[in-house]
N, C-alpha and C positions, 0 to 999 in steps of 0.2 A: 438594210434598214437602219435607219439612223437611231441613237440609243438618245432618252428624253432624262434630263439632269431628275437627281431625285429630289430636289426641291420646288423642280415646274411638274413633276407627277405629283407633288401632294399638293402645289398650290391646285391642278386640275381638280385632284381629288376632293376637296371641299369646297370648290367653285360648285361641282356637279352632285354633290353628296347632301353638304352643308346647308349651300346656299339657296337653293328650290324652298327646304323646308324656313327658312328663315324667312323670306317674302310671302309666303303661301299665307292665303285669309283661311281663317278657317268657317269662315260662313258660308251658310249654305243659301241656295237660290230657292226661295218659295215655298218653304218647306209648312211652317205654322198657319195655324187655323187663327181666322179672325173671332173673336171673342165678341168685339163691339165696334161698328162700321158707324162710322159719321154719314149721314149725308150732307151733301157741301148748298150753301147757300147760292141760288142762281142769281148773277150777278144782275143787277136793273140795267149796266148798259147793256148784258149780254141780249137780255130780255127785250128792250129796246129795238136792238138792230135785228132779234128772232133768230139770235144766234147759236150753234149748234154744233157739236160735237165730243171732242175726248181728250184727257189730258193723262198722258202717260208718266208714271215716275215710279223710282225707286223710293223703298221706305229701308232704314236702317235701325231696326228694332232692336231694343235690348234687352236683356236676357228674361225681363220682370216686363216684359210684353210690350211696354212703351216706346214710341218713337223717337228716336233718338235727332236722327235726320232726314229730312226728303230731298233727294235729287229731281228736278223732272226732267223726261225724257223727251217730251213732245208734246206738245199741243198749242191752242189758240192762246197768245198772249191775256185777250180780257177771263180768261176762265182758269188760269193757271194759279193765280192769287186764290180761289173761291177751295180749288181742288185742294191746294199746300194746307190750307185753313181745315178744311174738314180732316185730311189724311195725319196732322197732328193729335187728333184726338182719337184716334182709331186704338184699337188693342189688341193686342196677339195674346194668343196663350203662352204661361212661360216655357222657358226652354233653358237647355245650360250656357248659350252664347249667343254673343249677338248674330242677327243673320239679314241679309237683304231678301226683301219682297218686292217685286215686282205688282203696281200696281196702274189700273186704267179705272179713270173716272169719268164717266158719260153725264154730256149736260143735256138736254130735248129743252127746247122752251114750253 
């Protein structure tokens, strides 16, 4: 068995020690209760064309419940503007760190 220099064992050892906790988010997925849910204004072209369905996204709330950022995840281009609009006004209950929510917002004409 080949013997490892003791400088690539400690570089290992804080690659695999160190560095996990240095990248690691400490947000948690879903966790908080919504306090106050917007509903989103349905779009008039959506309305128009009788158009219909859901727009998925992340919200990145901070600590004093407020949304910080929205990612979306998925949905119809004409209803993703209506959804980002309402999901900025939404509120979480507080917590001690920011955390990602996963959310779906359904549009019915």
């Amino acid at each position: 068995m080949k013997r490892v220099s003791p400088v690539i064992f400690i570089i290992l050892l804080f690659s695999a020690v160190l560095l996990p906790a240095a990248f690691s988010q400490p947000q948690s997925e879903g966790s908080r209760k919504i306090v106050n849910r917007v509903t989103p204004q349905y779009p008039e072209m959506a309305r128009t064309l009788n158009l219909k369905g859901s727009v998925r996204a992340e919200a990145l709330v901070e600590p004093n419940g407020m949304v910080k950022t929205v990612e979306v995840k998925g949905g119809h281009p004409v209803l993703v503007r209506a959804a980002q609009d309402a999901i900025y006004k939404w509120k979480w209950a507080p917590s001690t760190h920011e955390t990602r929510e996963p959310i779906e917002v359904k549009f019915q004409p």
